[in-house]
DRENROVEX-664265 format. One record per residue: residue in three letters; x, y, z of N, C-alpha, C in turn. Coordinates in steps of 0.02 Angstrom, whole numbers, padded with zeros to 5 digits, always signed. Layout:
BEGIN
alaXYZXYZXYZ ...
% end
This chain:
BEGIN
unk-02202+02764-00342-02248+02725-00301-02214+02662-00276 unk-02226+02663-00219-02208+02585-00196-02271+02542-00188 unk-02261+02465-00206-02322+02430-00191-02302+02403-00111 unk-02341+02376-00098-02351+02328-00034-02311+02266-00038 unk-02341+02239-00095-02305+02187-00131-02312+02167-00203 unk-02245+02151-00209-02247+02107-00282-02243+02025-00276 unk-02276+01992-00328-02287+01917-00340-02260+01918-00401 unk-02205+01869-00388-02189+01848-00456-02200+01769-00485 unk-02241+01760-00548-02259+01698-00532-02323+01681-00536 unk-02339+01646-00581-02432+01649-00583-02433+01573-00610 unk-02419+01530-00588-02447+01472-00580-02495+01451-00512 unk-02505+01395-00474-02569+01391-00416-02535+01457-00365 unk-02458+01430-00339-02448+01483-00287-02462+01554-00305 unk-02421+01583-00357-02447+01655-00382-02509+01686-00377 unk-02583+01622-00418-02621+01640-00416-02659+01653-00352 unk-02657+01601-00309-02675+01593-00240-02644+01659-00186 unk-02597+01691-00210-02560+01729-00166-02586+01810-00192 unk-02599+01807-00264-02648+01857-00288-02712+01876-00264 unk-02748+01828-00258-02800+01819-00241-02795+01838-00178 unk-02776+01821-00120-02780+01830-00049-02730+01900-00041 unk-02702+01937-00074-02668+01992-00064-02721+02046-00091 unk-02757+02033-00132-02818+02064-00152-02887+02075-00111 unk-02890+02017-00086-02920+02021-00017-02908+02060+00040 unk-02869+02054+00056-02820+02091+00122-02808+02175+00122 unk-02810+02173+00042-02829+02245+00005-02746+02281+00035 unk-02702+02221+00007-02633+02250-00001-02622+02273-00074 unk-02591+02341-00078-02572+02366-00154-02521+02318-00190 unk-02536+02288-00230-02494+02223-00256-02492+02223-00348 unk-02444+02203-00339-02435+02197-00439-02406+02124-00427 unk-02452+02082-00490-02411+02004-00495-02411+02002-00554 unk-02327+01977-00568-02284+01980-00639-02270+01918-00640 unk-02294+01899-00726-02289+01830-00732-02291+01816-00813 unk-02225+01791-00850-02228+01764-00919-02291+01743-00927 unk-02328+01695-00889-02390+01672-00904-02434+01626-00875 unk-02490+01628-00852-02532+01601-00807-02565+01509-00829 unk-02549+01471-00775-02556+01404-00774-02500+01348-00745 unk-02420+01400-00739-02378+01342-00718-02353+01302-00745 unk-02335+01236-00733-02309+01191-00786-02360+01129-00789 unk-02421+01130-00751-02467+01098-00753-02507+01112-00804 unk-02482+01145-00860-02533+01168-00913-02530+01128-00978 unk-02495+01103-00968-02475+01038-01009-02512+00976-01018 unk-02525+00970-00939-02565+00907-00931-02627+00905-00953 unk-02657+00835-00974-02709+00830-01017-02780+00830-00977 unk-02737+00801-00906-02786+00758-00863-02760+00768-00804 unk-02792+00818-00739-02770+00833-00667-02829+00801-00632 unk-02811+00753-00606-02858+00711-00564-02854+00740-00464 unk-02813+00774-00458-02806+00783-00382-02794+00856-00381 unk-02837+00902-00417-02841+00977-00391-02907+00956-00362 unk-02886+00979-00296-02960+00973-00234-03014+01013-00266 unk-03065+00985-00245-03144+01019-00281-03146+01002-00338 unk-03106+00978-00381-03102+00952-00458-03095+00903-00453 unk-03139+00862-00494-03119+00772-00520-03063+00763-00557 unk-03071+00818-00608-03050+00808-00687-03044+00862-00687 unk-02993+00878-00727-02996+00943-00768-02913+00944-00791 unk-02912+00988-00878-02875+00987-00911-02801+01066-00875 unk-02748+01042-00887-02700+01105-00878-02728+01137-00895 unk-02748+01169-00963-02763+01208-00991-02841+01250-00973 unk-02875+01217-00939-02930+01252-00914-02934+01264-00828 unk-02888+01240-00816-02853+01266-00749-02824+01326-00758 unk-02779+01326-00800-02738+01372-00832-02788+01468-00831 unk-02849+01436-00863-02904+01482-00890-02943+01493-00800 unk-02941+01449-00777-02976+01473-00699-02954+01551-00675 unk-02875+01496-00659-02823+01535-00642-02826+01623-00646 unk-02841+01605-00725-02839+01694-00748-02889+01736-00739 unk-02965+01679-00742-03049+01715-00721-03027+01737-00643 unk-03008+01703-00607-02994+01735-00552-02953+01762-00517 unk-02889+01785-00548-02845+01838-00540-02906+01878-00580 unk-02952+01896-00636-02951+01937-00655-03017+01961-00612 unk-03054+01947-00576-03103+01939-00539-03091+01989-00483 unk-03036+01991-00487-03003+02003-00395-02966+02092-00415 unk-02937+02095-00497-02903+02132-00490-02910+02211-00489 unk-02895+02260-00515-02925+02313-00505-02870+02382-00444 unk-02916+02387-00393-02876+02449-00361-02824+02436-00308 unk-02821+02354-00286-02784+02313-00236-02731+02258-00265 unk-02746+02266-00347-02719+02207-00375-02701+02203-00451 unk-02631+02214-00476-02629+02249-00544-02595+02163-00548 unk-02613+02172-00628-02586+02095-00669-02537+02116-00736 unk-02456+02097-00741-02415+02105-00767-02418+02052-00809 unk-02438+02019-00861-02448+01951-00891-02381+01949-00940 unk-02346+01952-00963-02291+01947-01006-02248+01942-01009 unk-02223+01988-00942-02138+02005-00937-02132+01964-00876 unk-02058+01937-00882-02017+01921-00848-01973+01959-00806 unk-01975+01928-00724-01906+01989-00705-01858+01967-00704 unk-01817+02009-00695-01737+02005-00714-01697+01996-00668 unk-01724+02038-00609-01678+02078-00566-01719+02060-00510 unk-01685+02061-00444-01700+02089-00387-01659+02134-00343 unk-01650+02172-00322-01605+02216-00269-01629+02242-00229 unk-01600+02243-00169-01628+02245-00096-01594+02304-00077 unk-01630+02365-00044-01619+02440-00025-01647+02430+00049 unk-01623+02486+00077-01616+02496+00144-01688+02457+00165 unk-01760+02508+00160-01814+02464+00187-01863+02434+00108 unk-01850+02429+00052-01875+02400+00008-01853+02342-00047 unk-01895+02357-00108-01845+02298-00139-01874+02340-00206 unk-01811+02321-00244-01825+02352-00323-01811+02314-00373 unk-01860+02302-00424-01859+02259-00472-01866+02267-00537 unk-01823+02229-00565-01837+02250-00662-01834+02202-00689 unk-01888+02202-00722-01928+02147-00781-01877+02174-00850 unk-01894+02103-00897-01843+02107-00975-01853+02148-01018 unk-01932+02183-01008-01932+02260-01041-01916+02315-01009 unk-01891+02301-00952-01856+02377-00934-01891+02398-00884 unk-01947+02375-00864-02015+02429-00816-01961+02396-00756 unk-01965+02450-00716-01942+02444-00629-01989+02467-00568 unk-01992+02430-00514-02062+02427-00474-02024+02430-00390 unk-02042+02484-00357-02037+02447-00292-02076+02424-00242 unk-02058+02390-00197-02097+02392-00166-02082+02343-00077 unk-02139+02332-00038-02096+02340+00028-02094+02229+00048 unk-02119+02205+00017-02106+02173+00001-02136+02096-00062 unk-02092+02049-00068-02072+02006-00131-02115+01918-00126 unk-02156+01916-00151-02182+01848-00138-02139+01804-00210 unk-02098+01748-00211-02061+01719-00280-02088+01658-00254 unk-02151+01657-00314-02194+01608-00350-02161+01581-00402 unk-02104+01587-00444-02089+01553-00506-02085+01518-00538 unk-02101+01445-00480-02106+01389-00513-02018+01355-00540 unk-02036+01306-00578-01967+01259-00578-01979+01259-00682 unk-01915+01249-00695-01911+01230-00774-01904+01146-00785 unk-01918+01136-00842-01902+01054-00819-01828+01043-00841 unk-01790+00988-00810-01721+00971-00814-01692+00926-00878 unk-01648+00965-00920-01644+00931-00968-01607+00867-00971 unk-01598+00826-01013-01571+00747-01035-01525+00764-01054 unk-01464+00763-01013-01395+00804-01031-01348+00714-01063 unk-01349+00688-01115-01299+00643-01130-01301+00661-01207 unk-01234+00626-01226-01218+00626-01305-01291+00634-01360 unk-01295+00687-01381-01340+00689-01433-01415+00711-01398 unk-01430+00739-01355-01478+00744-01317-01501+00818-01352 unk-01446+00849-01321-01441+00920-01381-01466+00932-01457 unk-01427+00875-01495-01449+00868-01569-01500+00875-01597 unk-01544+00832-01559-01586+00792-01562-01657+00817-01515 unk-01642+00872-01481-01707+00902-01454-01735+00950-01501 unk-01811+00923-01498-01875+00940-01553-01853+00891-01608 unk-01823+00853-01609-01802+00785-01684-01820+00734-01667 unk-01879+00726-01621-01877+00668-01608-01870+00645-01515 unk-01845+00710-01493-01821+00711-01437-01869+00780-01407 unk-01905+00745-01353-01958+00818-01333-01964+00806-01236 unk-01999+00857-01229-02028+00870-01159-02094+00862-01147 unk-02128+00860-01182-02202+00889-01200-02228+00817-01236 unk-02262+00755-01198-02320+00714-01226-02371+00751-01244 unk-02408+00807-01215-02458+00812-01247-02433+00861-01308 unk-02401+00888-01312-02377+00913-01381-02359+00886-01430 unk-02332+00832-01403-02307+00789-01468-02317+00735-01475 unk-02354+00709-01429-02373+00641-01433-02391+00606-01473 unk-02469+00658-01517-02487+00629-01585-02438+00610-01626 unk-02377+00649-01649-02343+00635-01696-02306+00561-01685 unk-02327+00508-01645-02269+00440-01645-02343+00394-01637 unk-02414+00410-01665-02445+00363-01663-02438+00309-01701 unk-02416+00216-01696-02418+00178-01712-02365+00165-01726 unk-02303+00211-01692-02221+00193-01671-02206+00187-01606 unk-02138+00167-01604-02105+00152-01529-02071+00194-01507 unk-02099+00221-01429-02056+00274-01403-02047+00251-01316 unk-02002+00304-01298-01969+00282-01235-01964+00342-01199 unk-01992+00335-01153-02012+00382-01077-01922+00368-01032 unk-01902+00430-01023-01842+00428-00975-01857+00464-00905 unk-01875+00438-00866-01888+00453-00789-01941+00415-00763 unk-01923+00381-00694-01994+00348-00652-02021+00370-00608 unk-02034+00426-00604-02064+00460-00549-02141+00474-00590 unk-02169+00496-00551-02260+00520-00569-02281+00535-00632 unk-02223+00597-00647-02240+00617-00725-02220+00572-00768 unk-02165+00543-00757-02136+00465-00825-02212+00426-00830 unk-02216+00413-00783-02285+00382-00794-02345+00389-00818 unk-02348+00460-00806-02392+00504-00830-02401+00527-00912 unk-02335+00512-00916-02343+00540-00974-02319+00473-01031 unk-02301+00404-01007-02309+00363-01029-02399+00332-01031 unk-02427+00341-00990-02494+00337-00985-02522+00362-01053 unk-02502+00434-01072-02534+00483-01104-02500+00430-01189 unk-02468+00413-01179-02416+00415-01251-02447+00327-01251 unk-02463+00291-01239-02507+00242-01236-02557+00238-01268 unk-02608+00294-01281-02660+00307-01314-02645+00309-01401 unk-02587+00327-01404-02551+00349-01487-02515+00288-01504 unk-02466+00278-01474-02391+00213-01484-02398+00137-01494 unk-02383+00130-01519-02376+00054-01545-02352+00008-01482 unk-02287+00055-01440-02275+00043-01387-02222+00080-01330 unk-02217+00064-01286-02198+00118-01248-02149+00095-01188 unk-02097+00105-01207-02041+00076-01142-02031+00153-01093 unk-02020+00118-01038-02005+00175-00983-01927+00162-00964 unk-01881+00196-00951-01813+00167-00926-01798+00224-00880 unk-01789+00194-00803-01764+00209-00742-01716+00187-00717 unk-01662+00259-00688-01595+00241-00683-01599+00204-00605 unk-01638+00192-00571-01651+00187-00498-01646+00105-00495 unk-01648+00071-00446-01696-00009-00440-01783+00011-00424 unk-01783+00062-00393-01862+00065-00376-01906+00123-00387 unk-01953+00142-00427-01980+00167-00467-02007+00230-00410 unk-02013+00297-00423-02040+00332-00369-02120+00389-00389 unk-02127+00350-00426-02223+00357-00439-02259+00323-00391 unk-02312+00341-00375-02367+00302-00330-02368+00225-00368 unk-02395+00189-00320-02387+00132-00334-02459+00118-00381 unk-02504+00155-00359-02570+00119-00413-02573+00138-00466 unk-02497+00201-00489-02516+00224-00557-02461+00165-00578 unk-02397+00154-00560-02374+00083-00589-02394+00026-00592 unk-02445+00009-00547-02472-00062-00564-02560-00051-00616 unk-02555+00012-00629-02591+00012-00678-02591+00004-00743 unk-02511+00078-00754-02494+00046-00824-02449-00013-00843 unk-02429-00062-00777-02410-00115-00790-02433-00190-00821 unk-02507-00164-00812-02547-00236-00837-02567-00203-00918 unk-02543-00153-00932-02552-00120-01024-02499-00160-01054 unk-02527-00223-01103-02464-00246-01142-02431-00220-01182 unk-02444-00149-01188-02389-00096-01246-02363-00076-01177 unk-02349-00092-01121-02304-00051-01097-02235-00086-01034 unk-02185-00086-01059-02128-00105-01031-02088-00060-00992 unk-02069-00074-00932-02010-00015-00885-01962-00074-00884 unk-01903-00025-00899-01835-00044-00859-01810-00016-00816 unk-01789-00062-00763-01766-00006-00709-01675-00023-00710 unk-01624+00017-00680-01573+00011-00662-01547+00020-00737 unk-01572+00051-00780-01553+00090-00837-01526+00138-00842 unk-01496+00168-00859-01476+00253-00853-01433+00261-00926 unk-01496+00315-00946-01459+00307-01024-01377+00357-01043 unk-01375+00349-01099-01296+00364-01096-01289+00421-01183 unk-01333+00386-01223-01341+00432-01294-01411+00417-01309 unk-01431+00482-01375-01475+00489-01419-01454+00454-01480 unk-01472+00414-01497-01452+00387-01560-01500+00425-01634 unk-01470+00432-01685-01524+00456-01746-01486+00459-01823 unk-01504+00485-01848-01479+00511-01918-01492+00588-01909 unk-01553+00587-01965-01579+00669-01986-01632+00665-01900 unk-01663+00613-01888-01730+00612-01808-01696+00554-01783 unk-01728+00551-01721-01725+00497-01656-01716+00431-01694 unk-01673+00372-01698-01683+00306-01711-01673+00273-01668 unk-01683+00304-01599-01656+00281-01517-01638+00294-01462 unk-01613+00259-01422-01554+00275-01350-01528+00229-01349 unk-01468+00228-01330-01408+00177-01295-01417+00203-01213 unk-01422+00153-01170-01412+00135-01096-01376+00097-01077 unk-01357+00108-01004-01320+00063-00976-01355+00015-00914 unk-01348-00049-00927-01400-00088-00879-01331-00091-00826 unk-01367-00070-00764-01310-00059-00699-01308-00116-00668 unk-01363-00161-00685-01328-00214-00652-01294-00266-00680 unk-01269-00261-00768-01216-00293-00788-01177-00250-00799 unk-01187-00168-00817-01121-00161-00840-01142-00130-00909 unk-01194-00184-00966-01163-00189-01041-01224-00112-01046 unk-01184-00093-01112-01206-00056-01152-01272-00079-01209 unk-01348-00054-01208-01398-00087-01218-01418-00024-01284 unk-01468-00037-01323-01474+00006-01379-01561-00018-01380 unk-01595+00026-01389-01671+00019-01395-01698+00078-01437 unk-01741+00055-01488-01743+00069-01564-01798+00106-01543 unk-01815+00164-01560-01867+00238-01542-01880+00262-01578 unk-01919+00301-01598-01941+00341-01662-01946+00414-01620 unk-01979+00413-01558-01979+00457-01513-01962+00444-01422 unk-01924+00502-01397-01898+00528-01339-01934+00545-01279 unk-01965+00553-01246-01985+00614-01209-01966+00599-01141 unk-01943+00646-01124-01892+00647-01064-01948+00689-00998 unk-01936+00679-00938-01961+00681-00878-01930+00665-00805 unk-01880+00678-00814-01824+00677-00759-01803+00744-00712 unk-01876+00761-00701-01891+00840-00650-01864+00914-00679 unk-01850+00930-00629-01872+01016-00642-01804+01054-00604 unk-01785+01109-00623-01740+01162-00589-01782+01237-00576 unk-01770+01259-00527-01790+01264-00488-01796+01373-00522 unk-01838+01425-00547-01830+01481-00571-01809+01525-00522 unk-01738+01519-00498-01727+01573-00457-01669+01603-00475 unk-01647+01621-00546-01597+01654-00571-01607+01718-00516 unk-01628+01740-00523-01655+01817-00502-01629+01826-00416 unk-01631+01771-00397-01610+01791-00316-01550+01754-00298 unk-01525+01727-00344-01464+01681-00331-01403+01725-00295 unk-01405+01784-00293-01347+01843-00265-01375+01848-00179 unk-01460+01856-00187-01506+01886-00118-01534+01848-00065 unk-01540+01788-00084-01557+01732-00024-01520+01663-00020 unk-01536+01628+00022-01473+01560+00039-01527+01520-00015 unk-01507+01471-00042-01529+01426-00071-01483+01353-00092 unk-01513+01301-00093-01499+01249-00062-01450+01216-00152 unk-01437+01132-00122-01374+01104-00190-01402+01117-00242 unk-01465+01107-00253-01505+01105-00294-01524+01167-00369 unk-01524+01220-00304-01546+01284-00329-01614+01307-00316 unk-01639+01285-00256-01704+01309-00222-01704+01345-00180 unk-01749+01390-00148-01739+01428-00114-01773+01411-00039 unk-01705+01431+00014-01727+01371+00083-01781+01432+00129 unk-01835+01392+00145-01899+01416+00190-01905+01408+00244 unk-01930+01461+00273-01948+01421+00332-02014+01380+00323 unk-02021+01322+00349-02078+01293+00324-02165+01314+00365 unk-02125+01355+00422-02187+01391+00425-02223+01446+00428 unk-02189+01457+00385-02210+01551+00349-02188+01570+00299 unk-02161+01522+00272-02117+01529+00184-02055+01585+00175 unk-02046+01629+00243-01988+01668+00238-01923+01641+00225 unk-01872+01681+00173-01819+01649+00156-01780+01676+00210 unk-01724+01706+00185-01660+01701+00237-01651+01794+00231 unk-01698+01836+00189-01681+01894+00189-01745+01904+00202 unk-01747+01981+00271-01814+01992+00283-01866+02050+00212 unk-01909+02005+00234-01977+02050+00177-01962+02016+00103 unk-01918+01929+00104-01936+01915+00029-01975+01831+00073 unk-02026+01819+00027-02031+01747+00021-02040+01698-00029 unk-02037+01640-00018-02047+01600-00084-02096+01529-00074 unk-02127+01518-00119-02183+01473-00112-02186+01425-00195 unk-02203+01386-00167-02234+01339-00235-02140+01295-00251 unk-02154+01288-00323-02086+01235-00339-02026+01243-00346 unk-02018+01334-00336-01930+01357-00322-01921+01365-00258 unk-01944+01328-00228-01924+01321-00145-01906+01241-00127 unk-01869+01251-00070-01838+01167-00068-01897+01128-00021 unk-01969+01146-00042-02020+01115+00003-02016+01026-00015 unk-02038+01007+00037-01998+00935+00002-02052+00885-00042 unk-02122+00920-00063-02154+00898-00097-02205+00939-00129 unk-02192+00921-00206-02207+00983-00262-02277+00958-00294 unk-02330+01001-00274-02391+00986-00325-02427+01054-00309 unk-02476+01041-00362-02503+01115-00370-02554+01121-00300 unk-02574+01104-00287-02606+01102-00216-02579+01137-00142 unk-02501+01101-00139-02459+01120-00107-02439+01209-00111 unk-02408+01194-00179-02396+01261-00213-02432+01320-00177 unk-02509+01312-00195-02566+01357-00192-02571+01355-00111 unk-02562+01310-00071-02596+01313-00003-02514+01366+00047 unk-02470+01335+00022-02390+01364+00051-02397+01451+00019 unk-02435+01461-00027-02437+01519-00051-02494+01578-00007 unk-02529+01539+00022-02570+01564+00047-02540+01574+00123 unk-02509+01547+00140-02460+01536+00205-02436+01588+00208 unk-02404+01601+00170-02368+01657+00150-02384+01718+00165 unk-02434+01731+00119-02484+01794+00135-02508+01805+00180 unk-02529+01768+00234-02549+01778+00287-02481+01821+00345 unk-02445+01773+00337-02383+01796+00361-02360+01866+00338 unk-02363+01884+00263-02338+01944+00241-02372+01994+00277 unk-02454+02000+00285-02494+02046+00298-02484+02073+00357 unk-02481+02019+00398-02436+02035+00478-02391+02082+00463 unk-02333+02061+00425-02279+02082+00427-02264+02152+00408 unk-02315+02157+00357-02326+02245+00344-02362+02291+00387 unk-02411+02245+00403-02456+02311+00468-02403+02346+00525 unk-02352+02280+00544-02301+02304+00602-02270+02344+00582 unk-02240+02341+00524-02193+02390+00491-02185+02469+00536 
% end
């Protein structure tokens, strides 16, 4: 059997691209480790349109009521596996997931989303899960009424210094930049919190610890000296790389490791694949985006198969 299409990828774009391929009543299978994205983390999504509020995790649960709503004779759901592979044949494309199942079909929507980027300096390694994490809301509880330190100033540093505010005794932010690249009302919000301090023109250099975290050493760039700030806990937020192992042989993709779009129809650089949401070099990543570029997509695909 060949499908119509495959989606790989079930965060907003995946889901959004499920949904409207189901509609369209294209034969489609969407394969995905697991439904919610990397927004499933978050405690608190204030800007998914039609929502005030609402938690990752019950986004997460939308997500799946309505892939599962939709699915059936136009729309099969692969929840577990990962693919592996992509390879491109005369008029199709053939794919294999990490258990082995292989699928073709005529063409590829790559929803995959981004991993987050790790804190590559001395002891960063050691010291991840010791004290050293990715995940405030996972671990946040554990440093209530100690001192910890947020590494990145963009939306999520903030975000997730926000979050770690509620637990901490106190909470330094350190940015390697001069100027912070979060919205401005979420920094002048948590700036008037007297548990909470940013440095900017920081850029750290080690994990300091024993058996767990007893810190970071930085370098303040605008003297020069080597600075040491006493932590109990880590959590790092210095973005995302980009899940496109899988096509790194099959389409152009940019310094980064994203995959380049056209921005108005999400087609990559090989005909009958596209890519949508945060493994694409779109130049601004939120789940909104994600979901609406995903839908772009589909529209475009459906064309693209009727002509066939």
């Amino acid at each position: 059997m060949i499908y119509d299409l495959v989606i790989i990828g079930g965060g907003p774009a995946g889901t959004a691209a499920g949904v409207y391929a189901a509609r369209k009543q294209l034969k489609t299978k969407l394969i995905t480790p697991d439904l919610g994205g990397q927004s499933i983390v978050s405690p608190d999504i204030q800007n998914w349109i039609g929502t005030p509020s609402i938690s990752g995790e019950a986004l997460a649960k939308q997500f799946k009521t309505h892939l599962e709503a939709n699915a059936g004779e136009w729309l099969e759901l692969a929840v577990g596996p990962k693919v592996k592979s992509i390879e491109k044949t005369d008029d199709h494309f053939a794919i294999t997931t990490d258990n082995s199942d292989k699928f073709e079909t005529q063409a590829v929507l790559l929803a995959a989303g981004a991993k987050r980027r790790p804190l590559e300096v001395h002891g960063a390694a050691e010291y991840d899960q010791k004290g050293l994490t990715y995940c405030a809301s996972c671990d946040g509880p554990l440093y209530a009424g100690q001192d910890v330190v947020v590494v990145g100033g963009g939306n999520a540093g903030f975000e997730t210094a926000g979050q770690l505010l509620a637990y901490a005794k106190s909470v330094t932010l350190l940015h390697r930049s001069p100027e912070f690249k979060a919205d401005a009302v979420t920094v002048e919000k948590l700036s008037k919190n007297p548990k909470f301090h940013a440095l900017r023109n920081a850029e750290p250099t080690e994990v300091k610890g024993d058996k767990f975290v007893t810190g970071i050493a930085y370098r303040d760039k605008d003297s020069g000296e080597i600075k040491e700030l006493p932590a109990a806990g880590i959590f790092v937020e210095i973005g995302f790389l980009p899940n496109t192992e899988m096509v790194k042989e099959l389409v152009e993709l940019n310094q980064y490791g994203a995959v380049k779009i056209d921005c108005r129809n999400q087609r990559t650089s090989i005909d009958g694949l596209w890519a949508a949401g945060d493994c694409t070099d779109e130049l601004f990543h939120q789940n909104n985006i994600a979901a609406g570029d995903a839908v772009k997509a589909l529209e475009d695909i459906y064309n693209w198969i009727q002509l066939r």
